[in-house]
LOGUTOR-887092 format. One line per 4 residues: number of its first residue (from 1); their letters; for each residue x, y, z of C-alpha. Coordinates in Angstrom, 1 decimal. Layout:
NUM> A> X/Y/Z | ...
This chain:
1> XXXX> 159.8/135.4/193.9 | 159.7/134.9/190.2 | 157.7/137.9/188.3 | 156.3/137.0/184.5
5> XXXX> 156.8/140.4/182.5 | 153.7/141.8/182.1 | 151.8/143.4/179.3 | 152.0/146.7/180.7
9> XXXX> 151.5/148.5/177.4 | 148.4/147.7/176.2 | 146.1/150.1/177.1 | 142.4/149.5/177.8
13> XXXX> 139.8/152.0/178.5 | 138.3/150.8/181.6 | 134.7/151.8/182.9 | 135.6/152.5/186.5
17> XXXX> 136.1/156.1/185.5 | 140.1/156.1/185.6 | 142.2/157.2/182.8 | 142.3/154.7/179.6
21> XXXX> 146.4/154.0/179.2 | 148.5/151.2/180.9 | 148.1/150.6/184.9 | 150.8/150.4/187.1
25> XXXX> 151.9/146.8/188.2 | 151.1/146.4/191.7 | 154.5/145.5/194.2 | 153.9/142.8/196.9
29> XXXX> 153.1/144.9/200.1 | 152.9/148.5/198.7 | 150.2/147.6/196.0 | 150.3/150.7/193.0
33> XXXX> 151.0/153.1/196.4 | 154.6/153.2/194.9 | 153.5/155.4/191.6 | 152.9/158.5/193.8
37> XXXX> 154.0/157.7/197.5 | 150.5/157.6/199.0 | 149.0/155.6/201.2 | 151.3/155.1/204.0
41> XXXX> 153.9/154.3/201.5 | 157.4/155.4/204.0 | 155.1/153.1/207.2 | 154.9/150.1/204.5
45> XXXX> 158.6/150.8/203.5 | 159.8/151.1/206.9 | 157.3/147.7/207.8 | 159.0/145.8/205.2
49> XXXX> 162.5/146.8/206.4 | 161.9/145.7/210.0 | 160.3/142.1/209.0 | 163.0/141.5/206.4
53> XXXX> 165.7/142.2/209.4 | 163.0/140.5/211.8 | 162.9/137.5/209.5 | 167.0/137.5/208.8
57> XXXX> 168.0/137.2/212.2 | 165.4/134.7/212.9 | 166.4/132.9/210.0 | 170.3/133.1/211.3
61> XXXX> 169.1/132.0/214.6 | 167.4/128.9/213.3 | 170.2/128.0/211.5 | 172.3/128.7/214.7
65> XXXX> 170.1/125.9/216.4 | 170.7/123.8/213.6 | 174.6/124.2/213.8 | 174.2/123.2/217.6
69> XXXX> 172.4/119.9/216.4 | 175.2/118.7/214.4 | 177.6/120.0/216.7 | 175.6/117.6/220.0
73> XXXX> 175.6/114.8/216.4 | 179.3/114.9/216.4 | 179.7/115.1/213.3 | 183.3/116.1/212.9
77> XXXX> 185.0/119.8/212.1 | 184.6/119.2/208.3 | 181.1/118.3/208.3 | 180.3/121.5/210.1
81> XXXX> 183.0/123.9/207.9 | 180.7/122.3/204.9 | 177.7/123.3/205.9 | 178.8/127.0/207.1
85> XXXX> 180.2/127.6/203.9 | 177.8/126.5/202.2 | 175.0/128.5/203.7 | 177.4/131.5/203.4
89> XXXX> 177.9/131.2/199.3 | 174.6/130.3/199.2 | 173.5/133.1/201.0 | 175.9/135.3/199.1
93> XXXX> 174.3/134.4/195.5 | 170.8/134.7/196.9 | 171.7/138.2/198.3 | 173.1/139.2/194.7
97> XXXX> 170.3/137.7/192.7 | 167.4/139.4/194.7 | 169.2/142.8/194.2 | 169.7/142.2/190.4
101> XXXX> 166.1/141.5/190.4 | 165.3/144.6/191.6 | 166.8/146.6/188.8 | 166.2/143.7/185.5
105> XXXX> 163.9/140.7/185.5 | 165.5/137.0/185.2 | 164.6/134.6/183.2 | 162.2/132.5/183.9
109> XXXX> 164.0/129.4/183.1 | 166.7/131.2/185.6 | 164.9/131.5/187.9 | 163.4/128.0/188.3
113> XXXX> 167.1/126.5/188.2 | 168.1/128.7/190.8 | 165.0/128.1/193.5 | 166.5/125.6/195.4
117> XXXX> 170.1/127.6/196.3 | 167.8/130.8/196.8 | 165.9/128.5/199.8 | 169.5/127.5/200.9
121> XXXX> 170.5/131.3/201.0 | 167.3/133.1/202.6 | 169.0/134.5/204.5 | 171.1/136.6/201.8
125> XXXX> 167.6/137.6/200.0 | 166.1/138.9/203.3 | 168.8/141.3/204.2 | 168.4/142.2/200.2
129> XXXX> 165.0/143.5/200.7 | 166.1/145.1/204.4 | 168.6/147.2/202.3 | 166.4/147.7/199.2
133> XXXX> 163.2/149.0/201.6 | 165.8/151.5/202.9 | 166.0/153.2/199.7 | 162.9/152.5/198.0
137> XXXX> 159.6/149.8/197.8 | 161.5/147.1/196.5 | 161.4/146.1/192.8 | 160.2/150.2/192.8
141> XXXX> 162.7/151.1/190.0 | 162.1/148.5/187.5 | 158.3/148.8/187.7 | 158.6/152.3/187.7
145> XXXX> 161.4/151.9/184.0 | 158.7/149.7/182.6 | 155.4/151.9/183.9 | 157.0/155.0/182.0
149> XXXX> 157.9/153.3/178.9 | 154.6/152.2/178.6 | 152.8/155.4/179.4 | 155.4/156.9/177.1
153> XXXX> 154.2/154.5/174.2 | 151.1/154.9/175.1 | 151.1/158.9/174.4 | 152.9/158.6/171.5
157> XXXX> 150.6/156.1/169.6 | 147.4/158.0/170.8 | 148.7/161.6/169.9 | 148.7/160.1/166.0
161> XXXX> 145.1/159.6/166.4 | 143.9/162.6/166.7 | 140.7/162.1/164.7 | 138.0/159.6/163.8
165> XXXX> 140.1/157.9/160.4 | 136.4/157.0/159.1 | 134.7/160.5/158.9 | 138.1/161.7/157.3
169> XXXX> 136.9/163.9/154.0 | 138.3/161.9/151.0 | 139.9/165.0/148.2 | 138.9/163.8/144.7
């Protein structure tokens, strides 16, 4: 789920008749329906909450299966401790990354390192986005940070310009 920042400042009239300024990212599932809630923007939210959960507790119940395996393998006690603690931390740190990510993007770098132990802990970013979709689309705030610093920008370097520089009168 890594995002690249995005140009979101620079502004380009466009020909399909909608205002010239910067355009709103779009959010996996919700689209731009997240600048003004429309759409079927609280059915989307509460869609992505269920299949998050939906997802969790299969996820949980397909590791349950696995546990069984090594359990019928014989493994030993240790072997199995290992591997429940390890999806647990794992789990853990995927849970806290996805929820930083909705407020500040990582690093790119970051978040490549990091792939592998947020596959171990799928579980943890799941139930992120179940909680998240509660509140709000997720990733809603910090699009919504970035969309108004931009449009913000954007008004204040187009309010300068309030006439054509080149038919400007030159005083002698």
């Amino acid at each position: 789920m890594s995002e690249q920042p995005r140009d979101e400042a620079r502004a380009e009239p466009s020909s399909g008749g909608t205002a010239p300024g910067p355009r709103p990212e779009p959010i996996r599932f919700f689209g731009t329906s997240w600048v003004d809630h429309t759409d079927r923007y609280g059915l989307r939210r509460a869609g992505v909450a269920v299949g998050a959960l939906a997802a969790a507790v299969a996820g949980c119940l397909v590791l349950r299966f696995a546990y069984q395996g090594l359990e019928i393998a014989d493994v030993g006690a240790f072997v199995n401790l290992l591997v429940v603690i390890m999806f647990a931390i794992c789990s853990a740190i995927a849970f806290r990354r996805t929820w930083e990510g909705f407020a500040k993007r990582h690093d790119p770098q970051s978040v490549a390192s990091m792939r592998s132990l947020m596959m171990i802990g799928f579980v943890g970013s799941l139930l992120a986005y179940f909680f998240r979709a509660l509140k709000e689309a997720p990733g809603e705030k910090l699009h919504r940070e970035e969309y108004e610093t931009a449009r913000q920008e954007y008004e204040k370097r187009t309010s300068r310009r309030t006439k054509n520089p080149s038919k400007r009168k030159r005083g002698k």
